[in-house]
C-alpha positions as CSV (number, residue, x, y, z in Angstrom):
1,X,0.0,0.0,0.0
2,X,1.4,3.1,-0.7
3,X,2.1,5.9,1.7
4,X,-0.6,9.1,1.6
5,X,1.7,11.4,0.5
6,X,2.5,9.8,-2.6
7,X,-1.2,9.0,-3.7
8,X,-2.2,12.4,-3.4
9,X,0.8,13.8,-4.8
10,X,-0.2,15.7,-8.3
11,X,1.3,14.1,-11.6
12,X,3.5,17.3,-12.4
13,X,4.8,17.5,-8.7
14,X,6.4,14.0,-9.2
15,X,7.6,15.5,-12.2
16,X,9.2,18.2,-11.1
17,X,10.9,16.2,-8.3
18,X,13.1,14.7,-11.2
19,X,13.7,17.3,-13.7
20,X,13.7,20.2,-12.1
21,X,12.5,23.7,-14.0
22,X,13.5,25.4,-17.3
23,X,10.9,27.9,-17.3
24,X,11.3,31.7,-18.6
25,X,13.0,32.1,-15.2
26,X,16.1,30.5,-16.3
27,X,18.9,32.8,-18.0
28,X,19.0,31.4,-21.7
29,X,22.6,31.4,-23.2
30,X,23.5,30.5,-26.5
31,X,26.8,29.2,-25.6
32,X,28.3,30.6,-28.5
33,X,27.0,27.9,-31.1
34,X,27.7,29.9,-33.9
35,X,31.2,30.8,-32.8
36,X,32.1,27.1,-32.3
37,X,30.3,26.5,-35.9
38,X,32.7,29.7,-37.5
39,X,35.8,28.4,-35.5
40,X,35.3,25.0,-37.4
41,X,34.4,26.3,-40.6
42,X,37.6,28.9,-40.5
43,X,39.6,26.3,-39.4
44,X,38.9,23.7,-42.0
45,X,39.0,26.4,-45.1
46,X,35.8,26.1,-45.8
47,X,33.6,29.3,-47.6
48,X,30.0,29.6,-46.7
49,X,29.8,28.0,-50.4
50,X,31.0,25.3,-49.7
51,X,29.6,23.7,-47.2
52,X,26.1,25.5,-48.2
53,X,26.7,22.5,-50.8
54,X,27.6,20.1,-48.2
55,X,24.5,20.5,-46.1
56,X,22.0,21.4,-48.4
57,X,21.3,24.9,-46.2
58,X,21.7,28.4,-47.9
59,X,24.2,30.2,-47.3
60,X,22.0,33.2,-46.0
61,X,20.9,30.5,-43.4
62,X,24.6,30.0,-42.6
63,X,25.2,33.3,-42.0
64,X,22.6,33.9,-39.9
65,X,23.6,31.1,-37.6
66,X,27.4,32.2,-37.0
67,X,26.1,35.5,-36.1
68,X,23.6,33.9,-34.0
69,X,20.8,35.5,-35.7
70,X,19.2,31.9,-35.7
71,X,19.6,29.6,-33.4
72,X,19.7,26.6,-35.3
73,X,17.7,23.5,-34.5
74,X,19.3,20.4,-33.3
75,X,18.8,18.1,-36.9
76,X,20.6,21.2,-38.6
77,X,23.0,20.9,-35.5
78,X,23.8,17.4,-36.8
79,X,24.1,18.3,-40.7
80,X,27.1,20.5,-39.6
81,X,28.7,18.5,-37.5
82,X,29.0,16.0,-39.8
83,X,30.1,18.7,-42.8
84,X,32.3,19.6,-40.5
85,X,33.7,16.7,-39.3
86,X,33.2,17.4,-35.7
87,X,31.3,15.8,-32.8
88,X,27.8,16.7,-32.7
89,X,28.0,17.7,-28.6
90,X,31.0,19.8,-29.4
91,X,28.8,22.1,-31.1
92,X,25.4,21.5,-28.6
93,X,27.3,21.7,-25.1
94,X,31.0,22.3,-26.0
95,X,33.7,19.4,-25.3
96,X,33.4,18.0,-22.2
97,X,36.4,16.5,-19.7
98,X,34.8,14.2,-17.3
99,X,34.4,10.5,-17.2
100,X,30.5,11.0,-16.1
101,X,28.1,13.8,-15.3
102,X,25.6,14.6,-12.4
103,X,23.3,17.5,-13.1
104,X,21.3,18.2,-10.1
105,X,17.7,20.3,-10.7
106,X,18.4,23.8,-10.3
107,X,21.8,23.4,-12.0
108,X,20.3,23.3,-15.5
109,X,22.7,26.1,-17.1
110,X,23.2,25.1,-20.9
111,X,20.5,26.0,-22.2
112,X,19.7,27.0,-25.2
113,X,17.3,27.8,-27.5
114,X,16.4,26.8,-31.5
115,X,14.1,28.4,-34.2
116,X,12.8,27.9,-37.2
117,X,13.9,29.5,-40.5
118,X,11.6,32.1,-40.2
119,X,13.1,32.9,-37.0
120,X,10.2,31.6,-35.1
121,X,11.6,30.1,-31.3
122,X,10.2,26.5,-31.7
123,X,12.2,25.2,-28.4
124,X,14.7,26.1,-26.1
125,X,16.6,23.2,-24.0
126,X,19.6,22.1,-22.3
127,X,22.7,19.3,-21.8
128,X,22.0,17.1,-19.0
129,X,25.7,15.8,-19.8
130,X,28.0,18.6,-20.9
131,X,31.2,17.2,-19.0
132,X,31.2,14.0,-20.5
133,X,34.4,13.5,-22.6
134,X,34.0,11.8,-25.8
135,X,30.2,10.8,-25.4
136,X,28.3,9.7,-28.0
137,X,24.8,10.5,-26.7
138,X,23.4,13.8,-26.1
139,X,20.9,14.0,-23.4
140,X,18.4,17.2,-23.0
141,X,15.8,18.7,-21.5
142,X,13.9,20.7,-24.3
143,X,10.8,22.8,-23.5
144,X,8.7,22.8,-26.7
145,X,6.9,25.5,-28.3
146,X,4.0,25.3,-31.2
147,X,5.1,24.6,-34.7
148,X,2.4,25.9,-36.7
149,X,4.7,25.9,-39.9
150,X,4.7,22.1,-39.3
151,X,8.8,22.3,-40.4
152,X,9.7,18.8,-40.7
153,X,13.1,17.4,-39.9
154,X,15.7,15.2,-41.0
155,X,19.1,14.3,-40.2
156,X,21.3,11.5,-39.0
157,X,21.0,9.3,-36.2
158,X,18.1,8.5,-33.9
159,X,16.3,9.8,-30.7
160,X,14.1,8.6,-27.7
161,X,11.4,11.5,-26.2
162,X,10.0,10.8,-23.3
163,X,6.8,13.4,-22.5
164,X,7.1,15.2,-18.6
165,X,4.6,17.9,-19.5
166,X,1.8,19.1,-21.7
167,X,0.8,17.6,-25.2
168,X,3.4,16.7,-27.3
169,X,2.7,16.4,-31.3
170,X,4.4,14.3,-33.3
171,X,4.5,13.0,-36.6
172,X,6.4,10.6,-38.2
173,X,6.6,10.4,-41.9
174,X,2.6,10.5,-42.6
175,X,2.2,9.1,-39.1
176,X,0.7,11.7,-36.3
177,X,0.6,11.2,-32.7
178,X,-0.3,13.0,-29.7
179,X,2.0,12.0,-26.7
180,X,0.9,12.7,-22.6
181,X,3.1,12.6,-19.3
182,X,4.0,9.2,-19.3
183,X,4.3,8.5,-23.4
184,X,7.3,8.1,-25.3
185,X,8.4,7.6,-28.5
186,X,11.9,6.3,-30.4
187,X,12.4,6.8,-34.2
188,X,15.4,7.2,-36.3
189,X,15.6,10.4,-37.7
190,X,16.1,9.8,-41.0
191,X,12.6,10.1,-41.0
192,X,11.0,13.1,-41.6
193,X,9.7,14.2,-38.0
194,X,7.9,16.9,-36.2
195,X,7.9,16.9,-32.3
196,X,5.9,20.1,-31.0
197,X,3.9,21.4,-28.1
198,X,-0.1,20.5,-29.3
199,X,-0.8,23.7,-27.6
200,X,1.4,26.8,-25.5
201,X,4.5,24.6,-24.1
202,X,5.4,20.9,-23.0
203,X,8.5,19.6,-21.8
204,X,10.5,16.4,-22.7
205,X,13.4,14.6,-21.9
206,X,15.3,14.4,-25.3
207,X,18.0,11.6,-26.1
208,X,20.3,11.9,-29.3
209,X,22.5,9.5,-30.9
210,X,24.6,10.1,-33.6
């Protein structure tokens, strides 16, 4: 039988035991993706040209992003890593020089945020495992916004969501799904994908592998 205080506990409470916040409250900080994404480009000799052809992104878009006037998303995060022959967490939480990584609930500092092409915030998130040296996951806590543009993604790898809060959309190909507390989904994303807030925010735990 379980204890009173745990039956009349509310769903987000037991939520926000394990996550933590990462609400308007928090200080959002690009972390300098675009600089890291110019230092690699620079350093490898390669013109906005170039690897406009590489990735399939204009090289407007390209610009925009190393002067951080876009915060790319985390697919188009993974096109130039590859280009560039770097690790995709170099470029989402810097390189990292710890054998493992605790992140404890009101430490969530990376954080981020990503928009559309239009410039249109869709999410903002952060690392839950910065330090980690060499990893080859990238775990996050992303709090989602509406995509009413329905921008699909695509890009290597896969990715596990597991829903904390609100109504998460997601499509899948020709496939749509709405996802509650408690639902999760795994897809390889080289398949055209949406994951949005249904309506205002929701908040999921996000893991990446290249």
């Amino acid at each position: 039988m379980k204890p009173k205080d745990q039956t009349s506990q509310p769903q987000s409470d037991r939520y926000e035991m394990l996550t933590g916040d990462i609400d308007d409250t928090e200080p959002i900080s690009v972390e300098g993706i675009g600089d890291r994404i110019k230092g690699l480009r620079e350093a490898r000799g390669i013109s906005f040209l170039e690897l406009s052809h590489m990735t399939g992104f204009d090289v407007e878009l390209l610009e925009k992003i190393e002067n951080n006037e876009i915060q790319p998303q985390l697919g188009t995060l993974v096109k130039l890593s590859k280009a560039l022959e770097s690790a995709f967490s170099r470029l989402v939480g810097g390189v990292g020089d710890k054998l493992y990584s605790v992140t404890r609930k009101d430490a969530h500092k990376k954080i981020a945020r990503s928009s559309s092409s239009k410039g249109k915030q869709l999410y903002t998130y952060c690392s839950l495992d910065h330090e980690v040296k060499g990893r080859q996951m990238e775990a996050l806590m992303v709090t989602l916004e509406e995509n009413p543009d329905h921008e699909m993604s695509v890009h290597d790898g896969e990715e596990f969501i597991y829903v904390i809060e609100g109504t998460v959309f997601v499509k899948i190909d020709a496939d749509e799904f709405e996802l509650e507390p408690g639902d999760s989904v795994y897809y390889l994303s080289t398949t055209p994908h949406i994951v949005a807030a249904k309506k205002g925010q929701a908040t999921i735990l996000a893991v990446l592998h290249e």
